[in-house]
N, C-alpha and C positions, 0 to 999 in steps of 0.2 A: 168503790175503793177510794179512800182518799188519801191524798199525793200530798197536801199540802204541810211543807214545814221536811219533806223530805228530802235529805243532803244527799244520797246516793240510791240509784237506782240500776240494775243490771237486767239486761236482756240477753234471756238463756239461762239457759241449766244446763249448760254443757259443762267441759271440764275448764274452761275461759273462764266462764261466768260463774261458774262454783268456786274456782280459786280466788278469783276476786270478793267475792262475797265473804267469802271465808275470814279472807284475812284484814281487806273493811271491818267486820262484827267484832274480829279480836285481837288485830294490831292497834286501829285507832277509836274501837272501842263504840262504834258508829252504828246505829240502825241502818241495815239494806234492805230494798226490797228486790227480789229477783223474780220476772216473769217468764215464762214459756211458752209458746202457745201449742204445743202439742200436750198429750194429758201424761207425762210422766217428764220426768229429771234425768240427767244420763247426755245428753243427745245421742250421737249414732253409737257409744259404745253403751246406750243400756242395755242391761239385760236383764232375763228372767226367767224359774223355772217352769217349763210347760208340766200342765198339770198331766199330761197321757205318760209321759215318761219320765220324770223328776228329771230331768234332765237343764240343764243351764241353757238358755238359749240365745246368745248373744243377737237380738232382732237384726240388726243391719249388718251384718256378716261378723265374721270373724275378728276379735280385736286384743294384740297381744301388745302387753309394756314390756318396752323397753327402752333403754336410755344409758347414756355416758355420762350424763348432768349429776351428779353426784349431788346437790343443794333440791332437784327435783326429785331423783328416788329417796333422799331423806325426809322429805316434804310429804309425799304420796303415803311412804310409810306410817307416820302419825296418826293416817284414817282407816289403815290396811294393814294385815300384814300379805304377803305374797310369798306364791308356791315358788317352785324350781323348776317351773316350768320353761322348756326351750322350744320355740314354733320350729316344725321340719315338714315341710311343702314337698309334694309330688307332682309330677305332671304326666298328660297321658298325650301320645303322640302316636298316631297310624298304628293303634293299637297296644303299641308300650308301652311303661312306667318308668321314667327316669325323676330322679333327684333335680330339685331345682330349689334354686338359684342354680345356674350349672357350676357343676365340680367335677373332680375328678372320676367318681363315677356316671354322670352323665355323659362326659367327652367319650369314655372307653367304652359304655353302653351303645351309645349312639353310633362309634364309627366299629362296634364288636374287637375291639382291641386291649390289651393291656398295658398302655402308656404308665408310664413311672411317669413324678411330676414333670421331671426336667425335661420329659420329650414332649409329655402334654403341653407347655409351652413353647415349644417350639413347633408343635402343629399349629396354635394360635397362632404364632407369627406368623409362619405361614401362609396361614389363610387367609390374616388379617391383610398381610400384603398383597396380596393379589388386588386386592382394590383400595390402597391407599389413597387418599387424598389428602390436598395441602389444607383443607380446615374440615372440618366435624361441626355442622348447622343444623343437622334433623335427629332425630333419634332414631332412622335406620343407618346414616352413617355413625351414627357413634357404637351402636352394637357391633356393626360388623367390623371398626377400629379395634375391637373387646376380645370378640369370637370367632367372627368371620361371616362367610355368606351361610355355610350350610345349618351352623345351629342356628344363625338367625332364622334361617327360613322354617326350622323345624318348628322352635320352642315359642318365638315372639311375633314375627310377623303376624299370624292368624290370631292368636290371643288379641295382640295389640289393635290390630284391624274389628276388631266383634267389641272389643272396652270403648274405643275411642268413633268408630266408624269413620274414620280419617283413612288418609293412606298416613304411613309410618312417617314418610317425608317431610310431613305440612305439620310436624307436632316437634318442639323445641328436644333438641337432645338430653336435658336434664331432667326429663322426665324418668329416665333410666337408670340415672343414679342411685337410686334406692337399693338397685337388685347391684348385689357381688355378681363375680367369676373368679374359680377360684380352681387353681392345678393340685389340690389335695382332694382329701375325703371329707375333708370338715361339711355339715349338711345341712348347719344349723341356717334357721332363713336370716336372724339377725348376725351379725358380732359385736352388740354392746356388751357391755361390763354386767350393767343390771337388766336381769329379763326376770319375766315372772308372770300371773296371774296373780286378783285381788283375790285372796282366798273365800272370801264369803261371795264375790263378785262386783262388776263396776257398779252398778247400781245402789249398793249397801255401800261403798266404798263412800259417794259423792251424797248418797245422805247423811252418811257420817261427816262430810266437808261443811252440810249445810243445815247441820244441826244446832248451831249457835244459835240462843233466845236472842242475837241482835238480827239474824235473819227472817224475814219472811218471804216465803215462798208463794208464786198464784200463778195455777197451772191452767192450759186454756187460755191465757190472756198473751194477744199478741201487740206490737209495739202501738201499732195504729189504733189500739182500743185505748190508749192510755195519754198518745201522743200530744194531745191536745191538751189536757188537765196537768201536763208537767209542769213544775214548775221551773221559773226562770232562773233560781239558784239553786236547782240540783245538776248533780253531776251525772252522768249518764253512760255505761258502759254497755256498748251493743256488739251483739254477736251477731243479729239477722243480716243478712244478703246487703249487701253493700249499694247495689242499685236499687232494691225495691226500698231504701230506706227514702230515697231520694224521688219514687217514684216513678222511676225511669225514665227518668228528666232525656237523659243524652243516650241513651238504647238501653239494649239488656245485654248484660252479660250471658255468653253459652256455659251451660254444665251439664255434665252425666250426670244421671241415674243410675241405678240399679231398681233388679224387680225381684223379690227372691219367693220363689217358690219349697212352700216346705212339706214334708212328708214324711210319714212314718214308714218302718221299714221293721218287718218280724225278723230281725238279726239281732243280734248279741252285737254285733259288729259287720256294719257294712259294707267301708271302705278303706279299712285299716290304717288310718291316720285321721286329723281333725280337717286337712283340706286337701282337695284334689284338683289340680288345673287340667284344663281342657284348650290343648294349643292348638286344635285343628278348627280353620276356621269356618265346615260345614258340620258345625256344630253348636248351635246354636248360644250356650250358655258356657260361661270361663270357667266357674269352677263349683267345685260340690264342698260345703263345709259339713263336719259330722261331728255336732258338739260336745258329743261324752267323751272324747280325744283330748280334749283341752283339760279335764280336770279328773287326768284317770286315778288321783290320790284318794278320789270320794267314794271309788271302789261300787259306781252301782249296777244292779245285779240286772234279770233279765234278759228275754229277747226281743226287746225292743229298740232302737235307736231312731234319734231326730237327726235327720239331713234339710240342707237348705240348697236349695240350685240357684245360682246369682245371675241373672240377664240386665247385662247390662242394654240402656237403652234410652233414648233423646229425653230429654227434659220440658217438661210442660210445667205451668204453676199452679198444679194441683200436685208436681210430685214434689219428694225431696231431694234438695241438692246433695251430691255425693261428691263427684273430682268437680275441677275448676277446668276448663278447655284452654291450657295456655299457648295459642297460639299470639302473633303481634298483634291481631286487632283486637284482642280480648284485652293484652297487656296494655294497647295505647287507650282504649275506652276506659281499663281501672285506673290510669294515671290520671285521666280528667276529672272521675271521681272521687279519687283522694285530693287533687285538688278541691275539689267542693269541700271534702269532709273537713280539710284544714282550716277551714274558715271557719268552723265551728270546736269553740275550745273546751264547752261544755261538754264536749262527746267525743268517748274514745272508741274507737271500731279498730276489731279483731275477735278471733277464732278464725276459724276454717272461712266463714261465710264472709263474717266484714271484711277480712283481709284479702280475700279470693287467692287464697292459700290452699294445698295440700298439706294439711300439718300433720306427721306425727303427734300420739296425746302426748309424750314430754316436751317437745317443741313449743304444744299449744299451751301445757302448766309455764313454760319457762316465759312465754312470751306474757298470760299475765302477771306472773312474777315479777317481768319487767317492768311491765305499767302501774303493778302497785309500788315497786321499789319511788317509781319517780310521782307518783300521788303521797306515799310517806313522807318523802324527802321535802315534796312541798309545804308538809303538813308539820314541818321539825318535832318528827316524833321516830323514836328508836323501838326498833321490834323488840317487844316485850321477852 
């Protein structure tokens, strides 16, 4: 492959590095080249249909847009259009089914009652006071500031315990932020503005991103096969792991995995929704995704359906990273690493991996939207 006389290069086919590439080839008009080293484009939101059951099968679990960014769901749009689709999550607890994110039907399910909002909050306070404290540092005190002890110990505790294998204690409280609570019936797992699936799917979506003749693509090619032959006037935009870029000069960063096991099932329909949590935590795996759920506008027939079991479980460097383990010593080791990255100007790091980030995919378009905005800007050229 040769490199030389190249002005930009990106590492990843994720939705980072497709954005970036994207808008390189046809804001300033620029040949990119963008590598990957796994054999397909996408990163963890590719997907594809299995051949047993025409079914879409999102490979690394389940992965729904959505977003408030109104300049990123205009953006996304141009390569897609998207369903009307709204993600609604179940969870199963010592044999039950409630709604989650908890809502109002979960609080009245779980305590067998029929609280109207105005008392369902008022059981929260409640409960939440019973154990108040003057600050909120973990994310079992921040749930139970939320909910109290008893849904915690129902719905998160065991869950959290099997994703992270921490106690709840030792893991920052904004990890939690993500999931509402909510004293109505609303069930929906987001509340942004725009939600949706890519209608053809993410995988045709970010080949349409990376379909410009100023792009090329080379799959199977990871940073260290190329890193040498760079040259000294290209620009370099990396998605890979933040310390192995480095080698692991100053340690490693901790992350989860996931391991998912998939299977087919002679039903029409197995487990009547696209996901199902598993909060108890002598139960091995968190949750069951069932992916003809997700795009029931396609109308497919049969009694067949694809499920995936998600086990989460420690990280080795033969798997792939999945969350970031944000505890202090992971945050004080990425702050010496961005120190190092800073000293290098030719190379911008971020996605999920270089940034040792949890992104939402609009967070992750918006953030390289960001980085091209100030690569244009340097460039005094106006988006076409």
């Amino acid at each position: 492959m040769d490199l030389s006389g190249l002005k930009y290069i990106v590492v990843g086919a994720g939705l980072w590095g497709a954005t970036l590439a994207e808008r390189i080839a046809v804001v300033l008009g620029e040949p990119v080249l963008v590598i990957e080293r796994r054999d397909h484009i996408g990163g963890n939101c590719f997907d594809k249909i299995d051949s047993e059951t025409e079914i879409e099968c999102h490979v690394y679990g389940t992965h729904i847009f959505h977003t408030k960014l109104r300049r990123v769901w205009e953006y996304v749009n141009t390569f897609s259009s998207f369903t009307s689709y709204r993600h609604r999550v179940f969870t199963l607890h010592q044999g039950h089914v409630y709604p989650m994110p908890i809502n109002l039907a979960t609080i009245n399910s779980f305590y067998r009652m029929n609280f109207r909002p105005f008392e369902a909050s008022a059981l929260l306070a409640k409960e939440t006071r019973k154990e108040s404290g003057d600050c909120v540092t973990n994310l079992e005190d921040k749930i139970i500031s939320l909910v109290g002890r008893p849904l915690y110990e129902a719905f998160i505790k065991g869950y959290t315990q099997k994703q992270w294998q921490k106690n709840p204690r030792a893991l920052p409280a904004f990890i939690i932020n993500r999931l509402p609570v909510r004293t109505n019936y609303n069930a929906d797992y987001f509340d942004d503005q725009w939600q949706g699936m890519p209608e053809d799917g993410y995988a045709a979506m970010i080949s349409h991103m990376l379909s410009h003749p100023n792009i090329t693509v080379r799959l199977g090619v990871s940073f260290q096969d190329i890193a040498e032959r760079i040259s000294p006037d290209s620009r370099v935009f990396y998605s890979g792991p933040i310390d192995e870029f480095f080698n692991y000069a100053l340690g490693v960063l901790e992350w989860r995995t996931l391991r998912f096991a998939y299977t087919v099932e002679n039903y029409p329909d197995f487990q009547g929704c696209p996901v199902l949590n598993y909060a108890d935590s002598d139960i091995s795996f968190t949750r069951v995704h069932e992916f003809k759920h997700l795009y029931p506008e396609r109308g497919i027939q049969g009694n067949k359906t694809l499920l995936a079991y998600e086990y989460p479980q420690a990280f080795s460097p033969d798997d792939e990273p999945f969350y970031p383990v944000n505890t202090s010593e992971n945050q004080s080791l990425l702050s010496v690493y961005e120190e190092k990255a800073a000293c290098l100007p030719r190379f911008v790091f971020g996605g999920r991996l270089g940034s040792y980030k949890y992104l939402d995919m609009d967070r992750t378009i918006d953030a390289a939207l960001g980085v091209f905005d100030t690569l244009k800007n340097s460039s005094g050229i106006k988006y076409r």
